[in-house]
C-alpha positions, 0 to 999 in steps of 0.5 A: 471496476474503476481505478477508483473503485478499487482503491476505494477498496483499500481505503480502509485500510489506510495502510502503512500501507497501503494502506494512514488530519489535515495535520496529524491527530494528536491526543489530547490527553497523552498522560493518559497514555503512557506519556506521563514519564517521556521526557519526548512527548513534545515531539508529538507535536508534529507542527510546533514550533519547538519540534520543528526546530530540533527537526531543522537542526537534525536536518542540516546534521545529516545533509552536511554528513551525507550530501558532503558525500561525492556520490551523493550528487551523482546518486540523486542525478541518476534517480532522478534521471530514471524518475523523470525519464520519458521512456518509462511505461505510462502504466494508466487504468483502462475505461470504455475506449480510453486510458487514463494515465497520471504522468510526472517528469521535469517538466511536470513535476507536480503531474498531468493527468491524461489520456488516450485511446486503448488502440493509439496507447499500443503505439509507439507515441500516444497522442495524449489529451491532457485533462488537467496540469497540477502543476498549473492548477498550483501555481493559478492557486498558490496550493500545494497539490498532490494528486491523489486520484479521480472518480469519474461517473460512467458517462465519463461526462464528470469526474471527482479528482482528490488533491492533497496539500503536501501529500497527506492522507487529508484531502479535498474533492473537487467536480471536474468536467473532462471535456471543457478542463474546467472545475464544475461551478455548484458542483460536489465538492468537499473540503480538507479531510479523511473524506471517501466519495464515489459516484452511485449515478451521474447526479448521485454520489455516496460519501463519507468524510468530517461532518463535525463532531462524532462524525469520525471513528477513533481512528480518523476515518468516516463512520456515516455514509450518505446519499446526495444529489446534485443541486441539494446542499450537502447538509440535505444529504441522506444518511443511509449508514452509520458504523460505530465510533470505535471502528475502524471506518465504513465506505461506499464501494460503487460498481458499474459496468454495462450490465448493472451497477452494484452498491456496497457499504463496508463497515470496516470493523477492524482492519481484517473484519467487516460487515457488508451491506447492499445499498439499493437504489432507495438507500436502504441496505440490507447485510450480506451474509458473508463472514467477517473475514471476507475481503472484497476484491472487486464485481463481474456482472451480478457477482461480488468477488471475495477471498477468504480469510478464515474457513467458511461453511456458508449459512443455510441462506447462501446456496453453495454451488457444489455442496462438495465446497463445505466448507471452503478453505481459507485464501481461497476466492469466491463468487457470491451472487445476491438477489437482493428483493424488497423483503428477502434476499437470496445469495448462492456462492461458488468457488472460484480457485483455491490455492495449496500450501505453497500459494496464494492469490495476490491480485484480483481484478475484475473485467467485464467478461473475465475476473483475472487473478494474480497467482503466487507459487513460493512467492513468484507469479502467473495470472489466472483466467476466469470467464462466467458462463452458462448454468452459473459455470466458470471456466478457468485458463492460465495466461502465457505470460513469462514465470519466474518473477512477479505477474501483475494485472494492470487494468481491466475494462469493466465497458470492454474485453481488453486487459493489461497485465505486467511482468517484471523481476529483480534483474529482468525490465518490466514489460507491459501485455495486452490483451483484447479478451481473447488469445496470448497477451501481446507485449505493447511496451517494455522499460528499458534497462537501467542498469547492466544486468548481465552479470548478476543473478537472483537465487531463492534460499529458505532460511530456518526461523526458531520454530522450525519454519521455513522462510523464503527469501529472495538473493540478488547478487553478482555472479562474480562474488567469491566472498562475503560483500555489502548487503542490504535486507529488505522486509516489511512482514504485515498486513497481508502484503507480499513482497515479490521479485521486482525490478528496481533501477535504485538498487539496480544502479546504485547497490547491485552494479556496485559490488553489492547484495540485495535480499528481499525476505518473504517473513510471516506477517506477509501475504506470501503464503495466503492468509495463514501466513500472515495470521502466523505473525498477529497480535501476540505472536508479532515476535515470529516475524522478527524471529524470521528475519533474523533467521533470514540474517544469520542464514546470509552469514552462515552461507557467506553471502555476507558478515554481520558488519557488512549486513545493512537492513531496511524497512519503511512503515511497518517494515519500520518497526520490523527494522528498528525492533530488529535493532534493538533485539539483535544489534550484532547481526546487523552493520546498518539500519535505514528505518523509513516512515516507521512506527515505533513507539507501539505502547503509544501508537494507538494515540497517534495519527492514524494507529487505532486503525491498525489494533487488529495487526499489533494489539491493544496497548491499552489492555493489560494482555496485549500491553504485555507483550508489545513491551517485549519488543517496541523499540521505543520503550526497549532501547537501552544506554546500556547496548551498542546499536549499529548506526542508524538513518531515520527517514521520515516526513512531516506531512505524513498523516498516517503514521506521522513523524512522530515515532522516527523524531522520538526514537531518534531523540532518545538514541542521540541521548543514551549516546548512539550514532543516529541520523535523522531526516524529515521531509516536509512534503510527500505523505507517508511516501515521505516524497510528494515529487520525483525530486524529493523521492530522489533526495531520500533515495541518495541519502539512503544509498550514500548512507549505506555505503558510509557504513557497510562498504569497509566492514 
């Protein structure tokens, strides 16, 4: 499969995460929301004049707090010198003989997008191809591009590159010919939008994006896919799907390897539900009969690769393998075979792994002799093995990769035997593996250290959250430490996204090194421990994964890691609102808050940029029921004159689509006025990573740290 490919897999999710209007949407009757009685509703309006104002003053308010700072420069000069070094690891995707790399550094601030070939890769200095310079193509067309990706057919004779203006989740798609670096004239080609294209055939390709009105769900995102060919104006392009407007959105997922090439359209129901449908070659489809809660990872051979989210005893028309598999657990991964005939289909299942109590499957990612699956035990990792073979068996290995600390998978060639796979820790430098199918991964290259490392260590606690759960969560600290000192606790706690040991030159260089406490807390609402544990923290029960974070923060204390004044907290996107709605519930157990890219006015979030999406996650503010007890802890609606807050940093940007700047502007302006010290600082590039180059991504990060410092160093 693809880079793009298994991106197109997210793309649904357009998460705060990962996954979320050339612009950001905004609603056209907001008093029909809630908004009759905020006085900040004008804030909404991302680009208006008025709004851009008061970010301009909030703006010069911090940068002459913060950059008056003297480690401020300093800091931004050593991120930025990491970002741009040119002995970081040039991670790429692994396809037929090549591999493919985007690359940014300070001569490339923008990106080049190249390759070479998997055996030069290995060496010291590859002799990279560069295919295209963004930079160069900005300036020759006076846009600002962010690269977003490319889709190339399986000849690798055409590509389908995305370029974003600014960095949002809108973009145009543009054919692209490799070998002569040039644009195809006539080519396919869409304009600006939340748009979904992938290649059925070298003259072929499967789409979704704004065919004007109706077109788009509620939540921003393509509702029809069509088939079109070369040479046909796009109107002539043959509808083959249709989901409904209130869905989240439907894409087309191509697979391609040298034995087949399997087609599926996912109607993305909610965020965690969806439909699948084969698409033959005709353009008819025809339902699978998997289970909504089925989460497509990827395809080996004539095998589509789905983890669980729910218990399933397969249906009368799917074959289990082993009737001993009735039903199959949930978390668990499964191989789902269809035969797929004019007037019939038949299907048979088999179970792959599935994992206990204190495990999960992170990653899969499919090759084209093996599906490897990163393996999570108490939220640290190994990589597993599976390779088809006769009789529909599969054979199962684990790789020799080092443990304790996070194992990735990298790219599998779906045109070859090779893999790559990554290992990294809190104190440990990332070191990229190879293999070419067979035999112990071979290390082929090695970050350098960014910051001394020797004196510090990572310990794994387990904090006690107000149900009696236990929380894990991850220490890193210098061993030196006799008493309680800065600390800084990280967390997101959604959409199945785990956070693992990683190794990061930021925290490294600019906190750790320093005297300071990193924590990472693995609460619920995160994949750590499977689907269950993210399910824990859903809909109504969202109170659980504050309360585990809390615990996290009280049990820091109550070990003497840190106090209350010295305990900074952090979040970006959902980890947003896990920080300011901790703020807000809990302002004593915390000194500092740093809240990035956030969502927090969640009785409006379903009107603004990308929320409706997101519904399945937090609820319908709309109805009464889930009104109810989203108001028990949106920060927007709970912040009250009447509390002292710890200090806070909003951290966002205009161009960000997804979840917009809106919640950060709005709670930063009714902080200001009950009285609260806040500061605030937008972007205007970078997306929902509130950065679009290594300089901006620089910028943010040194006013965080310096801002962090400001506030817990003397508590």
């Amino acid at each position: 499969m693809s880079g793009q490919a298994r991106v197109a897999l997210m793309a649904l999710a357009g998460l705060i995460g990962a996954a979320l209007l050339a612009g950001a949407k905004v609603d056209k009757n907001p008093q029909a929301a809630s908004g009759a009685d905020d006085p900040y509703l004008w804030l909404e309006e991302v680009h208006g004049a008025k709004a851009l104002e008061w970010v301009k003053a909030q703006n010069a308010k911090s940068i002459a707090v913060l950059q008056a700072d003297p480690d401020y420069q300093k800091d931004y000069d050593a991120i930025l010198r990491v970002l741009d070094a040119t002995d970081r690891i040039p991670y790429g995707e692994l396809d037929h003989q090549y591999v493919f790399n985007f690359w940014q550094d300070a001569q490339h601030p923008k990106g080049i997008w190249r390759r070479t070939t998997i055996a030069d890769y290995a060496s010291a200095a590859p002799a990279w191809d560069v295919l295209l310079d963004v930079d160069k193509l900005a300036q020759d067309e006076h846009e600002n591009w962010v690269w977003k990706g490319a889709d190339c057919t399986p000849s690798l004779k055409r590509c389908l590159l995305t370029l974003s203006r600014g960095g949002g989740d809108a973009a145009v798609v543009r054919e692209f010919d490799p070998d002569a670096r040039t644009f195809v004239k006539g080519g396919f080609e869409l304009a600006e939008a939340k748009s979904q294209i992938t290649w059925l055939d070298e003259d072929t390709v499967v789409f979704g994006t704004d065919f004007g009105p109706g077109s788009m769900t509620s939540s921003g995102y393509p509702r029809i896919v069509k088939l079109w060919k070369r040479d046909e104006p796009m109107a002539s392009a043959r509808t083959v799907y249709e989901g409904k407007e209130g869905d989240v959105g439907s894409v087309a997922v191509v697979f391609h390897d040298p034995s087949a090439t399997m087609a599926v359209i996912q109607r993305a129901i909610t965020f965690f539900t969806t439909e699948y449908y084969w698409l033959a070659s005709d353009g008819t489809t025809r339902k699978l009969p998997v289970p909504l809660g089925a989460d497509l990872k990827g395809a080996q051979g004539d095998n589509l690769l789905f983890t669980l989210r729910e218990d399933w005893s397969p249906p009368p028309e799917v074959a289990a393998m082993n009737v001993n598999l009735r039903p199959i657990r949930k978390g668990s991964l499964v191989a789902f075979q269809a035969e797929v005939a004019e007037s019939s289909m038949r299907a048979g299942v088999q179970l792959l792994y599935a994992p206990d109590e204190h495990s999960s499957i992170d990653e899969v990612v499919a090759g084209r002799d093996a599906v490897y699956v990163s393996v999570n035990h108490d939220v640290t990792g190994s990589v597993h093995v599976f390779r088809p073979g006769a009789n529909r068996s599969w054979s199962e290995s684990t790789l020799a990769l080092p443990g304790g600390g996070s194992t990735r998978i990298v790219s599998a060639n779906t045109w070859g035997p090779e893999a790559q796979f990554r290992f990294e820790s809190y104190t440990t430098p990332t070191t990229l593996y190879a293999t070419s199918g067979e035999g112990t991964p071979l290390p082929i290259k090695s970050l350098p250290a960014r910051f001394d490392a020797t004196g510090l260590a990572t310990e794994q606690f387990f904090a006690t959250s107000k149900d009696g759960t236990k929380v894990p969560y991850f220490v890193t600290r210098s061993r030196s430490l006799s008493g309680p000192a800065p600390t800084v606790l990280y967390g997101y706690g959604g959409f199945e996204i785990s956070l693992t040991p990683t190794y990061s030159a930021n925290f490294g260089m600019l906190w750790l090194t320093r005297g300071g406490v990193f924590v990472v807390a693995n609460i619920r609402g995160g994949g750590e421990y499977g689907p269950a544990w993210h399910q824990a923290a859903l809909l109504g029960n969202r109170q659980k994964a504050y309360d585990d974070f809390q615990a996290v923060a009280v049990d820091l204390v109550k070990r003497g890691i840190t106090t209350a004044k010295q305990l900074g907290i952090m979040g970006g996107s959902n980890g947003g609102l896990l920080v300011s709605a901790n703020m807000v519930e809990r302002p004593e157990l915390f000194g500092a808050v740093v809240c990035q890219v956030p969502l927090i006015d969640m009785i409006r979030y379903t009107h603004i940029g990308a929320g409706a999406s997101w519904e399945a996650e937090y609820g319908d503010p709309d109805k009464p029921a889930d009104r109810a007890w989203i108001m028990r802890y949106s920060p927007y609606q709970n912040v009250s004159k009447a509390k002292r807050y710890p200090p806070v940093f909003f951290v966002t940007a205009t161009s960000d689509d997804r979840v917009t700047p809106v919640h950060a502007r709005k709670m930063a302006a009714r902080m200001q006025e009950q009285g609260h010290t806040v500061l605030f600082y937008e972007n205007t590039d970078g997306g929902h990573a509130a950065a679009a180059d290594h300089r901006q991504a620089a910028e943010m990060w040194a006013l965080s740290f310096v801002y962090l410092k400001l506030q817990l160093a003397g508590g």
